[in-house]
Every structure is written in structure tokens, then in C-alpha cells.
KENURO-377439 format. One line per 4 residues: number of its first residue (from 0); their letters; for each residue x, y, z of N, C-alpha, C. Coordinates in nm, 3 decimals. Layout:
BEGIN
NUM) a) X Y Z X Y Z X Y Z ~ ...
END
This chain:
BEGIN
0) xxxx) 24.566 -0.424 3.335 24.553 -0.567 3.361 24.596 -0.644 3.237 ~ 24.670 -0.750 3.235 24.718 -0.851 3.148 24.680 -0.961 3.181 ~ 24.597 -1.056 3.103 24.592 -1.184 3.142 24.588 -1.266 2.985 ~ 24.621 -1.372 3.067 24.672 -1.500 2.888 24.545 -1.552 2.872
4) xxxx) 24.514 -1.501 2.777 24.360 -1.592 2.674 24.392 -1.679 2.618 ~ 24.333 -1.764 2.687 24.317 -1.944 2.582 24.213 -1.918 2.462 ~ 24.266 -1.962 2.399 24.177 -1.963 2.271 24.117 -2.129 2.213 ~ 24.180 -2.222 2.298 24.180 -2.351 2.280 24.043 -2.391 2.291
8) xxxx) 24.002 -2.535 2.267 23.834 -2.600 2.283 23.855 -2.532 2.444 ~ 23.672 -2.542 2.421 23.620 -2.576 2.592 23.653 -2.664 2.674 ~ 23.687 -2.654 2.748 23.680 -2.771 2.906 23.539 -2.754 2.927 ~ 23.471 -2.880 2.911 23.369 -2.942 2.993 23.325 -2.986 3.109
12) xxxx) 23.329 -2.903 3.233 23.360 -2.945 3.365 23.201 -2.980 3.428 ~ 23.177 -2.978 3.534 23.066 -3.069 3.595 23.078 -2.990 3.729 ~ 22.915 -2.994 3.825 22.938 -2.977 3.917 22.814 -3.106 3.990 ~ 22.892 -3.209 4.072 22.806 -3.257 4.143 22.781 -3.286 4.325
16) xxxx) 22.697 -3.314 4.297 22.642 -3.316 4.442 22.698 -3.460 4.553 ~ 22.785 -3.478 4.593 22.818 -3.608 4.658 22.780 -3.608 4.824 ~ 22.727 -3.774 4.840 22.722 -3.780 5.010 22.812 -3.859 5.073 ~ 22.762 -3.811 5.197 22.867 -3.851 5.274 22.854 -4.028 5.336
20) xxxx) 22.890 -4.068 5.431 22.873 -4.199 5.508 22.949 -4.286 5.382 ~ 22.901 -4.390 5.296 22.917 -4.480 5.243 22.896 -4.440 5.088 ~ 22.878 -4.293 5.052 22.813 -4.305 4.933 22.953 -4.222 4.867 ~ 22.926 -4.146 4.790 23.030 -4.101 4.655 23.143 -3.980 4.735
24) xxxx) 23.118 -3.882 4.775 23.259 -3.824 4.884 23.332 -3.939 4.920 ~ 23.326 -3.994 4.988 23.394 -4.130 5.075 23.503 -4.149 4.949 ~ 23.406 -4.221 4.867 23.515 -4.285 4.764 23.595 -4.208 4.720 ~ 23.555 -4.064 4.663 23.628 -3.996 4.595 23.754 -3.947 4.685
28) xxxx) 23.695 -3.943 4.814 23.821 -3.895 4.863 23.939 -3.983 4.881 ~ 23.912 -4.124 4.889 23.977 -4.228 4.880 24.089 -4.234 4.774 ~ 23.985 -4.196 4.663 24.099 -4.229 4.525 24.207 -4.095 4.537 ~ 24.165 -3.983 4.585 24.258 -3.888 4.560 24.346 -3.907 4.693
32) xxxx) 24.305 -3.975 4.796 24.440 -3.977 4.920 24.533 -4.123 4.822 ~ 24.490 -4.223 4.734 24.576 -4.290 4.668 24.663 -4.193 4.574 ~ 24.631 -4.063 4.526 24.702 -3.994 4.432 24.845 -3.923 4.545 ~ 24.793 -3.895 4.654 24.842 -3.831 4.677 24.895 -3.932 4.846
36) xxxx) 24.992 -4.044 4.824 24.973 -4.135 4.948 24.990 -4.065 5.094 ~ 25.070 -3.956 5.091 25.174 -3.942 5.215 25.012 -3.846 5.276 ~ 24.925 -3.826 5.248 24.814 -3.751 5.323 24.695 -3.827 5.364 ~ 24.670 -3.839 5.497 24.559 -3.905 5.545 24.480 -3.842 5.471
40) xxxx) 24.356 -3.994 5.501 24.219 -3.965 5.436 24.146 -3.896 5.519 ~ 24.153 -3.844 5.653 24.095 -3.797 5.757 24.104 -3.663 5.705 ~ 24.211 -3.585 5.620 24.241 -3.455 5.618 24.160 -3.422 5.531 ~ 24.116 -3.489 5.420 24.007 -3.456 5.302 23.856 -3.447 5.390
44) xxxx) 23.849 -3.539 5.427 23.691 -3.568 5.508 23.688 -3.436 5.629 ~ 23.761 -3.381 5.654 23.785 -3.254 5.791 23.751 -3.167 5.707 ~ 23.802 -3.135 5.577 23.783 -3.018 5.447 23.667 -3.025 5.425 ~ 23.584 -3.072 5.422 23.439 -3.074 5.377 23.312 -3.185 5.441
48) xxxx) 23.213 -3.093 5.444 23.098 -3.167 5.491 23.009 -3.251 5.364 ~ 22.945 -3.359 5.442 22.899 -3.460 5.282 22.779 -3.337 5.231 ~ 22.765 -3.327 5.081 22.650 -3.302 5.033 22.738 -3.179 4.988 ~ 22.862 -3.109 5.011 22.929 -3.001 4.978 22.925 -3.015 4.828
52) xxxx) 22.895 -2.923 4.760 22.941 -2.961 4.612 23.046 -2.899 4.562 ~ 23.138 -2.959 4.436 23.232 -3.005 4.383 23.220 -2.920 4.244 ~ 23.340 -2.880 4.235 23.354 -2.801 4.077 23.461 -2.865 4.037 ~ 23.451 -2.915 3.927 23.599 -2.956 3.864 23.667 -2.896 3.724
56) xxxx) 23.774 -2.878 3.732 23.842 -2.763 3.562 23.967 -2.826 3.536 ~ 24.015 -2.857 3.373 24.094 -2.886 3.380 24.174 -2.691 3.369 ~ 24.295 -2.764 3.361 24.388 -2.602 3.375 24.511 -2.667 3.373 ~ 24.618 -2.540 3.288 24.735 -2.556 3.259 24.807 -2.549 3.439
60) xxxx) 24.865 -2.712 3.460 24.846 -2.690 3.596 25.031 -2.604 3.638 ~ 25.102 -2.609 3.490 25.207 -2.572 3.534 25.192 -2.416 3.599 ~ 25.126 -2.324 3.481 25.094 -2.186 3.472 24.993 -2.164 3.621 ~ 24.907 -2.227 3.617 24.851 -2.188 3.774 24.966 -2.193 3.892
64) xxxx) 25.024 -2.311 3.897 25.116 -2.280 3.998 25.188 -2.175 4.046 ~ 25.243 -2.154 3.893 25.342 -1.997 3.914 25.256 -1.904 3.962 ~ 25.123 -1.876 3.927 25.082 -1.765 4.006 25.010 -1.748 4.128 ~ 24.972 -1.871 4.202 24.841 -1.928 4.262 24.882 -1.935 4.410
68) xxxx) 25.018 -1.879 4.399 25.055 -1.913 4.614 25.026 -1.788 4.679 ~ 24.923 -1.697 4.663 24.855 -1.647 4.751 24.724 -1.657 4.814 ~ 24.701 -1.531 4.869 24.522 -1.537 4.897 24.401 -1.557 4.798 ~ 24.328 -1.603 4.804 24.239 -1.651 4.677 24.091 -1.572 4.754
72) xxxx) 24.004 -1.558 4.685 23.868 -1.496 4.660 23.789 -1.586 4.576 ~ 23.627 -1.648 4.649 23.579 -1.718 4.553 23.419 -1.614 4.559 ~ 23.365 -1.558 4.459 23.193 -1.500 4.452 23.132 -1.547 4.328 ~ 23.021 -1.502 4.322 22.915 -1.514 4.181 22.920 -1.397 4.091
76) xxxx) 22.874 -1.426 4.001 22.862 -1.267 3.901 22.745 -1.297 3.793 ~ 22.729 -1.220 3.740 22.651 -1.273 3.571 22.691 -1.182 3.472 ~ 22.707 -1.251 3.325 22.751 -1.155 3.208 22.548 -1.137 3.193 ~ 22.591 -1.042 3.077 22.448 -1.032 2.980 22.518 -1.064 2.824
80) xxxx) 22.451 -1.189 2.771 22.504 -1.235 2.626 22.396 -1.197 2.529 ~ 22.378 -1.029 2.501 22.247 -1.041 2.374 22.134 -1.044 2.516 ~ 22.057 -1.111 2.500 21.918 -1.107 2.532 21.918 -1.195 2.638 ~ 22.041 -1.246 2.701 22.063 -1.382 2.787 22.131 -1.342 2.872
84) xxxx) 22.113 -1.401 2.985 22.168 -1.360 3.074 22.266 -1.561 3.144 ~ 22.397 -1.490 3.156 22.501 -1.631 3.209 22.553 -1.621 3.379 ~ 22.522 -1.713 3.402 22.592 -1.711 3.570 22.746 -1.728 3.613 ~ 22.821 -1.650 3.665 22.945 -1.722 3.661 23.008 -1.768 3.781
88) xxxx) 23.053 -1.835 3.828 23.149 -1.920 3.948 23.263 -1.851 3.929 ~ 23.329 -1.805 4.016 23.434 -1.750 4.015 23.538 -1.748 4.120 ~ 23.650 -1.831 4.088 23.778 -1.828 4.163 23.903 -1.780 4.169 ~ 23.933 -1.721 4.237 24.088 -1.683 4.206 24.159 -1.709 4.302
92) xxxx) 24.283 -1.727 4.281 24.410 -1.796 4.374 24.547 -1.694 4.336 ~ 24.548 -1.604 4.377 24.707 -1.507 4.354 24.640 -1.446 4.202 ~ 24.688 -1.467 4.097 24.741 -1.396 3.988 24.650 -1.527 3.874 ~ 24.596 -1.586 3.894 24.505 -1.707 3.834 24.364 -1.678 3.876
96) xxxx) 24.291 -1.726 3.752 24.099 -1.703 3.769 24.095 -1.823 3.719 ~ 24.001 -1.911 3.750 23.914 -2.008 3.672 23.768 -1.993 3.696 ~ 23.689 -1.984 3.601 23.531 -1.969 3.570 23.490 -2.095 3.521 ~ 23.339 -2.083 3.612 23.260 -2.229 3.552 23.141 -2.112 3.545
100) xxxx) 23.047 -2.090 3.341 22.966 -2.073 3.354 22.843 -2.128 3.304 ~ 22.736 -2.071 3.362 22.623 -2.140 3.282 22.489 -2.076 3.286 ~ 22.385 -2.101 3.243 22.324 -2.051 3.183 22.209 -1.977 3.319 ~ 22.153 -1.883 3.273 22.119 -1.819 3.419 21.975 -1.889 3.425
104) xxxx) 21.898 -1.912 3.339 21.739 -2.007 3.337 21.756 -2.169 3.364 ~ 21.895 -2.204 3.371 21.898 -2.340 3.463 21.898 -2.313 3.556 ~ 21.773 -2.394 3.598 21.703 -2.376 3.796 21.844 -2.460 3.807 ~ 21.917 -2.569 3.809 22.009 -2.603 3.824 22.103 -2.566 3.901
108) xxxx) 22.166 -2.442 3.825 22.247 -2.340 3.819 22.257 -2.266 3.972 ~ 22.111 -2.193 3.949 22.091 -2.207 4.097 22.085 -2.279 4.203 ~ 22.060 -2.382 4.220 22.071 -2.450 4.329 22.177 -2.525 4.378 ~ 22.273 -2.455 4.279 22.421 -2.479 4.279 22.482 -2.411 4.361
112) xxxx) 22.446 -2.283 4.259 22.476 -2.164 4.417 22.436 -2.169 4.524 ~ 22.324 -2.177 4.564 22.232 -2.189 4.690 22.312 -2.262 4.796 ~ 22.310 -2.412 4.723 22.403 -2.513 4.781 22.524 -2.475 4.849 ~ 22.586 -2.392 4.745 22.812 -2.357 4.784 22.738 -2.250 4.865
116) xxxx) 22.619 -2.175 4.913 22.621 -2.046 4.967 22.578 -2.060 5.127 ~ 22.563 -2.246 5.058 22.528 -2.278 5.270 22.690 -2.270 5.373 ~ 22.801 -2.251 5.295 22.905 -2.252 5.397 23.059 -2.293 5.334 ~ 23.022 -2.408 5.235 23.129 -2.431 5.137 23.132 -2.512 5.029
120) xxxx) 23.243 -2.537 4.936 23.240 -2.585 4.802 23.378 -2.670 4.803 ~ 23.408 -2.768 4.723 23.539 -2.847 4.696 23.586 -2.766 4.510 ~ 23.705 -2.722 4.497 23.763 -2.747 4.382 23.851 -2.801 4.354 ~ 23.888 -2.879 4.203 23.925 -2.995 4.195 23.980 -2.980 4.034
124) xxxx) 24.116 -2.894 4.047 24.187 -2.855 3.948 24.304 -2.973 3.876 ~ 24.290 -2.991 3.750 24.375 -3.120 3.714 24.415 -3.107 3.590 ~ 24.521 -3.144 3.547 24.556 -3.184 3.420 24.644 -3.297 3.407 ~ 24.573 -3.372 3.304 24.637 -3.531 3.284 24.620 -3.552 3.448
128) xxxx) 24.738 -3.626 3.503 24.793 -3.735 3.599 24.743 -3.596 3.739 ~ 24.803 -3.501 3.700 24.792 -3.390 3.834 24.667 -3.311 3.860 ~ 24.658 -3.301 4.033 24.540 -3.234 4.043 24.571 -3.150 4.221 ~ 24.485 -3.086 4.188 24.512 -2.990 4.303 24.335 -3.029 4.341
132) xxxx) 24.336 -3.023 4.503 24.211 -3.043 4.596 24.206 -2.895 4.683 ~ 24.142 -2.792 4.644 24.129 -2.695 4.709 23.934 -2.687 4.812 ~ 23.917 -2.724 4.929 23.814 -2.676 4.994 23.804 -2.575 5.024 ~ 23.722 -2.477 5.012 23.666 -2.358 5.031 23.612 -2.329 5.160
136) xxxx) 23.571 -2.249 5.228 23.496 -2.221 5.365 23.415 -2.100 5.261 ~ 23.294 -2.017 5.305 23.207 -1.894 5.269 23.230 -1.814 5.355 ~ 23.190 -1.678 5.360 23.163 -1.645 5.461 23.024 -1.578 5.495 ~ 22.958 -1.582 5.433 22.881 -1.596 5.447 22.783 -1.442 5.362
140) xxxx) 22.935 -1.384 5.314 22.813 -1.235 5.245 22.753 -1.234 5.164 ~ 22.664 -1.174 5.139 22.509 -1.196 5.004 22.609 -1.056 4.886 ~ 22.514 -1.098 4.747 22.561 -1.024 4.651 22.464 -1.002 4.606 ~ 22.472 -0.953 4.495 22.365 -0.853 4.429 22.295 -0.971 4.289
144) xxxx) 22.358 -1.070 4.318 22.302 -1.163 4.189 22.191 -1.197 4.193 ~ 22.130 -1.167 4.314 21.986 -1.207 4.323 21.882 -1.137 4.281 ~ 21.907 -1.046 4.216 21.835 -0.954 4.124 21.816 -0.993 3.976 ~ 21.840 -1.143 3.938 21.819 -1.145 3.811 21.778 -1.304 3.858
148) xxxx) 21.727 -1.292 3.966 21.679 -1.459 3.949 21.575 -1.486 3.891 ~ 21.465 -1.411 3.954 21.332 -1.442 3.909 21.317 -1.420 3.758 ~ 21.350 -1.316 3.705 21.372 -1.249 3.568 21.422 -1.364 3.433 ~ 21.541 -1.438 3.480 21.586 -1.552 3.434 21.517 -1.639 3.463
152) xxxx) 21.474 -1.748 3.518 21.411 -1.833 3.578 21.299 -1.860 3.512 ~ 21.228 -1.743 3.466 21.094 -1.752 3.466 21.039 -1.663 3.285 ~ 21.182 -1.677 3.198 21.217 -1.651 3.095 21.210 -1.773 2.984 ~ 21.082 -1.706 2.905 20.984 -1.793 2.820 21.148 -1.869 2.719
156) xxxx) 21.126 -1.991 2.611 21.187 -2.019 2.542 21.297 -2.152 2.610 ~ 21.342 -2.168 2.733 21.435 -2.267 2.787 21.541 -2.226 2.763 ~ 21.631 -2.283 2.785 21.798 -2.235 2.819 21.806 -2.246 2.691 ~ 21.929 -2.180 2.666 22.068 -2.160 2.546 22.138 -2.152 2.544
160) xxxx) 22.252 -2.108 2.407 22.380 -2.193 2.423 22.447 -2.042 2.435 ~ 22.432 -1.926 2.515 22.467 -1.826 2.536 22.622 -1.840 2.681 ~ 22.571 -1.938 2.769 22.716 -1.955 2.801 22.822 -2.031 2.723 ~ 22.804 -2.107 2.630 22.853 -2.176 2.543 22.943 -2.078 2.450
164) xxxx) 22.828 -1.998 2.423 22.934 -1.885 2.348 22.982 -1.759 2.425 ~ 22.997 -1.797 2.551 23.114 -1.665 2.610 23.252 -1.730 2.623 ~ 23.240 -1.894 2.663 23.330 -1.952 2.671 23.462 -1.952 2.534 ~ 23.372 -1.994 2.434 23.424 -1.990 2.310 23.491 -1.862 2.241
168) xxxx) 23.412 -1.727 2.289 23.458 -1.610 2.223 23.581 -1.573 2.317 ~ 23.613 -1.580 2.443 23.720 -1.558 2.475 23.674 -1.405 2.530 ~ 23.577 -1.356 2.518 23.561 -1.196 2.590 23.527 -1.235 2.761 ~ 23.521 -1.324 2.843 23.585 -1.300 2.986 23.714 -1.339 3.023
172) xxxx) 23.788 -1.364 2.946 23.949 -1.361 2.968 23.970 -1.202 2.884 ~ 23.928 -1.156 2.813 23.934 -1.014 2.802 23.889 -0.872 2.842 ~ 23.771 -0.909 2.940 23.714 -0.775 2.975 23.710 -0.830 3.154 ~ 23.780 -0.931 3.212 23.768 -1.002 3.330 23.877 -0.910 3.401
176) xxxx) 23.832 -0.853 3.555 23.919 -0.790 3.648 24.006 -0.871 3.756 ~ 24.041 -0.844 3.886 24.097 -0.893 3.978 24.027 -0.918 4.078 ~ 24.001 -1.007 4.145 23.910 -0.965 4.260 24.008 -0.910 4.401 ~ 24.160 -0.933 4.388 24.245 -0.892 4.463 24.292 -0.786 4.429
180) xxxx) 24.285 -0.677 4.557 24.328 -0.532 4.521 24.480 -0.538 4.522 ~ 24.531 -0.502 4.407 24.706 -0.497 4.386 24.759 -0.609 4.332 ~ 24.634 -0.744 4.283 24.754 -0.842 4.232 24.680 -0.856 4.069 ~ 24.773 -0.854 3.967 24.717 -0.860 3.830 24.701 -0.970 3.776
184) xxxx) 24.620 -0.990 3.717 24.631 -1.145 3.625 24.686 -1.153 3.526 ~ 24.733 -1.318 3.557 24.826 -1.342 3.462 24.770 -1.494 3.394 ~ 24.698 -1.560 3.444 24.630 -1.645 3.414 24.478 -1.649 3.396 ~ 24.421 -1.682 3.337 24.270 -1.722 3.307 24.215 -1.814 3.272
188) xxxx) 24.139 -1.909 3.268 24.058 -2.002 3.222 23.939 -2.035 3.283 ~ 23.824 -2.078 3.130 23.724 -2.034 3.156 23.623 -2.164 3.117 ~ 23.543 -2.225 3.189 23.489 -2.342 3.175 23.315 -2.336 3.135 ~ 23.264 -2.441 3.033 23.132 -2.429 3.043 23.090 -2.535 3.194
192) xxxx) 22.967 -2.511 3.212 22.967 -2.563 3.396 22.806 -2.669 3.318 ~ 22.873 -2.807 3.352 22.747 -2.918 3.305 22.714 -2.965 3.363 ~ 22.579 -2.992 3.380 22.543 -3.088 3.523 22.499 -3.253 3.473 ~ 22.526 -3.260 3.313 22.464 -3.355 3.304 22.569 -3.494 3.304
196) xxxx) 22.504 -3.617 3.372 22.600 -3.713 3.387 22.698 -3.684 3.494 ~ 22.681 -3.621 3.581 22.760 -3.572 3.671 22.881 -3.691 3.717 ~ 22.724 -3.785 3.769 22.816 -3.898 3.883 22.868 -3.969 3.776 ~ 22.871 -3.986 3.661 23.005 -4.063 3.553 23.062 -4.008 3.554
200) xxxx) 23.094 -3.874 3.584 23.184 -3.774 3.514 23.279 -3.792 3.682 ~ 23.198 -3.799 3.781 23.329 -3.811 3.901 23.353 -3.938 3.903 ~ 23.340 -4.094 3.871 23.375 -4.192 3.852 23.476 -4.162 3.737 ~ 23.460 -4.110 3.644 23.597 -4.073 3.568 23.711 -4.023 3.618
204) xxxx) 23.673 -3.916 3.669 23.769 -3.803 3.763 23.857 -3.910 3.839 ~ 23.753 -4.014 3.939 23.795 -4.064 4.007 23.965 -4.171 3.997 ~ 23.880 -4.231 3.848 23.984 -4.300 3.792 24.081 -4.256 3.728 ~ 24.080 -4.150 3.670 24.198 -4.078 3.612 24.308 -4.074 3.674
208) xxxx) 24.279 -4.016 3.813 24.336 -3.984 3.950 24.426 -4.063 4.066 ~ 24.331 -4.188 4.046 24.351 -4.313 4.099 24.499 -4.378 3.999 ~ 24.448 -4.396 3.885 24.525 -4.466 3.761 24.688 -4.408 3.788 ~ 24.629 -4.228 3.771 24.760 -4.200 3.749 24.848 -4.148 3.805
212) xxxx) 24.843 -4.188 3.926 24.918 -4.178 4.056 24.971 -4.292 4.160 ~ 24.895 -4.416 4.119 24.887 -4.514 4.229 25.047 -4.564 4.174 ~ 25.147 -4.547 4.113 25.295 -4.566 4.095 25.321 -4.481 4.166 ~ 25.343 -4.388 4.141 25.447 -4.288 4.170 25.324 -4.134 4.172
216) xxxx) 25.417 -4.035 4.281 25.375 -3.895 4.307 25.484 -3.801 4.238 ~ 25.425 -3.703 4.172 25.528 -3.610 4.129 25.565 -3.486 4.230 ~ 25.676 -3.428 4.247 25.705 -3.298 4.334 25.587 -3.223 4.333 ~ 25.543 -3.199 4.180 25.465 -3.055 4.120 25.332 -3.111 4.204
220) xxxx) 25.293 -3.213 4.174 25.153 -3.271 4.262 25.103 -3.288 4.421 ~ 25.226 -3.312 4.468 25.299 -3.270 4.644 25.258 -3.134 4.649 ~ 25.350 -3.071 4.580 25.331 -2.923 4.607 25.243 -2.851 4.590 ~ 25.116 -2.867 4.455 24.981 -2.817 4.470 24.882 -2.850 4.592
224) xxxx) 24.954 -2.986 4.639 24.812 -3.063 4.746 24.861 -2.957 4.831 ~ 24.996 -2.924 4.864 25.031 -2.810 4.980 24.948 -2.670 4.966 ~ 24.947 -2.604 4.843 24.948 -2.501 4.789 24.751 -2.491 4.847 ~ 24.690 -2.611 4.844 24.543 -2.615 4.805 24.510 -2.580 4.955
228) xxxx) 24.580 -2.674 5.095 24.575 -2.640 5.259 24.588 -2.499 5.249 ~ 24.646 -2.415 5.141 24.691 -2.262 5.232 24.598 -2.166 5.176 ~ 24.550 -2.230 5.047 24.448 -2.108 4.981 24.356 -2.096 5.088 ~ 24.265 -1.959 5.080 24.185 -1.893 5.140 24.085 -1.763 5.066
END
């Protein structure tokens, strides 16, 4: 297996909780059918039910492309950091991974999972002006992560900065597998996962998105919104 280690700062990504009717989905989906004009807003709102939650990463969006037009796989996992135990989110799209992790004693954390494990999740891949909208479906199979809930959870001292430093050391872009049998990686990136300030952090998103699209659409940005309908 070969995959490209970033060695660069952290991406600070977020995962929040949005509703549906009149409240924060609505809008958001709004600003991204302005990014992207030629796609009804009906097609975002069909992708997901309100209350679905949302992962967002930035990522080298050229390098994902090249590898990302196949079948994708999304599950949970956990490292052990020292005496700590980290949760990880895990996606892959062809020959590309992106990780959001965090700390396994944020009840948070969990109910993050819990949440994406009722049926589905939105991801929301971007750099600068471009972004890719990938919705997820589950299917519904259980994993073995639930063997370190209680154990974590209920682990004297409060959280630490143990996902902080897996991100930084660069050892899950180095000891990280495939979840697709026969396709190798060639891409990686790896996010700390924050919950705090969420809903500023998608009013940002929002505007970034909004800002830097409402001129003009690029091919490369067309072609991820395509790329995001076919993942699976």
C-alpha cells in the first residue's frame, strides 16, 4: 500500500446537527444549489433527511478527484494513543480516505455516531471556492466499536489532546489500509473532528460557498457535484 502523507497543519473540521422545515439544512442547502446553479434545490433536500448530520474536510480537491470515481465505503474504527483511546470516521471514495477523529470519552463523539448509524450522514468536501456534496445512505451493519464505549466514557480525568496528536504525527496516513478489496491508496487526509461552535462554523461554510461561486461555476466543481450523485 502507498498513500501521500500530509504533513501540513490540521484541518479543523466540525460535525453538526442541522433541521429541517425552516431551520439550518434548508439554508445550507440553498447556498450550495447557488454554488452549484444548474442543480435543483429539490435534489439536495431528496439526499437527506433533516437532523442528518454533516461532516465537513477541507482536502486537496484536485488529488481527490483523480482518485475518487469509484465505489466508496464509509465505517467507524478506534486507534489506541498511549493510554487513550480515539474514534475515527472513516471514508473512502476509489483510491482517497478522509478521517474525522476524536476523542473516544466525548459523549459527543458518540452521539455522533449513533446519529450517522440511524440511516445516513452528508459530506461536505472543499477547498477554497470548490466543494463536493456527497450524501451517504447506511446500511445498516453493527461493528465491533462498541466494545470500548463504556470503558471510554466512563474514564476518570476528561478528554485529551490524544486525537490531536494522531492527526499531527501523521501515523494514520502511515499504518491506514483500504477498505476496498483491490484498490490502493493513493490519497489520505486526516481531520481533527470539533463540535465546538458548530452552527458558526456552517454559517461560514455557508458563505464561503455562496461568495465563491455566485459569479461563475468551474468544470472541476460541475464535475465533483457529478462525481458526489455516483459515490456509494
Amino acid at each position: 500500500m502507498q498513500t501521500d502523507i500530509e504533513t501540513n497543519s490540521p484541518a479543523i473540521c466540525f460535525a453538526t446537527y442541522v433541521g429541517g422545515g425552516d431551520g439550518l439544512l434548508n439554508e445550507f442547502i440553498g447556498d450550495l444549489c447557488l454554488v452549484y446553479e444548474a442543480t435543483s434545490s429539490e435534489w439536495f433536500r431528496e439526499q437527506m433527511r433533516p437532523r442528518s448530520p454533516i461532516l465537513a474536510s477541507s482536502i486537496d480537491m484536485t488529488r481527490y478527484m483523480e482518485v475518487s470515481r469509484t465505489a466508496g465505503n464509509f465505517g467507524f474504527e478506534h486507534f489506541r494513543a498511549g493510554d487513550w483511546r480515539v474514534l475515527s470516521f472513516r471514508l473512502q471514495s476509489g483510491g482517497a480516505q478522509v478521517y474525522w477523529l476524536a476523542d473516544a470519552a466525548d459523549p459527543r463523539a458518540w452521539a455522533t455516531m449513533d446519529d450517522i448509524r440511524k440511516g445516513e450522514a452528508g459530506f461536505v468536501l472543499m477547498q477554497g471556492s470548490e466543494a463536493v456534496f456527497l450524501p451517504w445512505k447506511l446500511d445498516g451493519r453493527r461493528d465491533g466499536i462498541e466494545s470500548v464505549r463504556a470503558e471510554s466514557l466512563s474514564r476518570p480525568g476528561g478528554l485529551s489532546d490524544a486525537a490531536l496528536y494522531l492527526v499531527n504525527s501523521c501515523m494514520v496516513q502511515r499504518t491506514t489500509t483500504t477498505d476496498i478489496p483491490g484498490m490502493e491508496l493513493s490519497y489520505v487526509h486526516v481531520n481533527l473532528l470539533s463540535f465546538d461552535s458548530s452552527e458558526a462554523a456552517l454559517y461560514t461554510l455557508q458563505k464561503k460557498l455562496a461568495d465563491g461561486f455566485r459569479e461563475q461555476v468551474s468544470d472541476l466543481a460541475m464535475d465533483a457535484l457529478r462525481s458526489g450523485e455516483t459515490v456509494h
